[in-house]
Every structure is written in structure tokens, then in C-alpha cells.
C-alpha positions in Angstrom: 158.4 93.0 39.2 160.2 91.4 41.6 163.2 92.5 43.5 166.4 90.4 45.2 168.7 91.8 47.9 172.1 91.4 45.8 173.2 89.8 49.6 170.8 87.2 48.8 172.7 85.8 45.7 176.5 85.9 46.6 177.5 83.9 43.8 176.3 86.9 41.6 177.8 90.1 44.3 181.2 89.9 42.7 179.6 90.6 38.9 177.7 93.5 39.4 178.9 95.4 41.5 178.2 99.3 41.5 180.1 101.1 38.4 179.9 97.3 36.8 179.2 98.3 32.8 178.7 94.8 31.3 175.5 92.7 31.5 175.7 89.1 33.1 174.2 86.2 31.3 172.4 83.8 33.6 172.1 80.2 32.4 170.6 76.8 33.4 172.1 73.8 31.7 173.6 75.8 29.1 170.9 78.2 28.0 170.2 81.5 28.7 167.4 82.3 30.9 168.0 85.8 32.1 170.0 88.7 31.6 171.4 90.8 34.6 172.4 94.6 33.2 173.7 97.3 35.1 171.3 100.6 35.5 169.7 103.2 37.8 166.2 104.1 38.8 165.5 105.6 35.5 166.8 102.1 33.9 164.1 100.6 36.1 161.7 102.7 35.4 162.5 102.4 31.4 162.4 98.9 31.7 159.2 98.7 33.4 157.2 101.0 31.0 158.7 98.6 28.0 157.3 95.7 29.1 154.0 97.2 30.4 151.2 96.0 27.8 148.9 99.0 28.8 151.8 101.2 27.9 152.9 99.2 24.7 149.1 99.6 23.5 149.3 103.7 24.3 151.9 103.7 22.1 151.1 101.6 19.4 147.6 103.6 19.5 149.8 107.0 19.4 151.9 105.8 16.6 148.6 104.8 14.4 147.0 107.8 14.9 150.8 109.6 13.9 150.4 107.9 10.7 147.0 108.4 9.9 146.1 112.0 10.8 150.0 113.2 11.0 151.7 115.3 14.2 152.0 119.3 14.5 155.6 120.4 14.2 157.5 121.6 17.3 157.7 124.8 16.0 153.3 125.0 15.4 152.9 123.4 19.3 155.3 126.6 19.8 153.2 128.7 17.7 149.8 127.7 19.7 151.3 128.1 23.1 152.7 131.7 22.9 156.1 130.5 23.6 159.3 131.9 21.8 160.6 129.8 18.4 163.5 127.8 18.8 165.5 130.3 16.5 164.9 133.0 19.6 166.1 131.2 22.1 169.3 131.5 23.4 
């Protein structure tokens, strides 16, 4: 990933500013070529584990074995670990 000092691209400072909800479009001759959206550390972390391949294949292997062996309930992983049904709680 890399990283840019916001002071290192004035013509972009005014746009996102902090509290700045709307994404800005970055073009070259016309056409899009990046998108600048406005987040937090747990943004930049999401965004980093999306476009990780080594995470994509964990979950694409996660979500094969889901569909061919099935998942345990949350009330069964409840069950095995001693802890207190859902209905119990308050």
C-alpha cells in the first residue's frame, strides 16, 4: 500500500477534508483512474484484507467447505462451549 501526506497533494486538501462523506473521483484525460473515499483505520484495514489474495483464497476456501460439509449453528458453538443460549442472556 502506499501512503501520501494529504500536504503533498494540495489540489486534493480542500476535497477531503476530515468529516468529508463523499468519495472523490480522480481522472486523467477524462477517465477514471482512482477513487479517493473517506474512512478511518478500520476502513484501511477493511480495505486492505479485500484486496489481499491470501485472504480472498481463506475465504473462498471457508465458503467451499460452508457449502459442502455445512456450519454449526450459533446456538450448537453455544452449546459446545458451556456458554449461556442467546434466549438467557440479558
Amino acid at each position: 500500500m502506499k501512503t501520501i501526506e494529504l500536504s503533498e497533494v494540495s489540489a486534493l486538501a480542500p476535497y477531503v477534508q476530515p468529516g468529508t462523506s463523499e468519495p472523490v473521483i480522480l481522472t486523467q484525460g477524462g477517465e477514471a483512474v482512482a477513487a479517493v473515499i473517506p474512512g478511518d483505520e478500520r476502513d484501511v484495514e477493511n480495505l486492505l484484507l479485500s484486496t489481499n489474495p491470501r485472504f480472498q483464497a481463506i475465504l473462498d476456501r471457508s465458503e467451499r467447505r460452508l457449502e459442502s460439509e455445512g456450519g454449526v449453528s450459533s446456538a450448537e458453538v453455544r452449546r459446545r462451549l458451556g456458554l449461556p443460549t442467546k434466549d438467557c442472556q440479558t
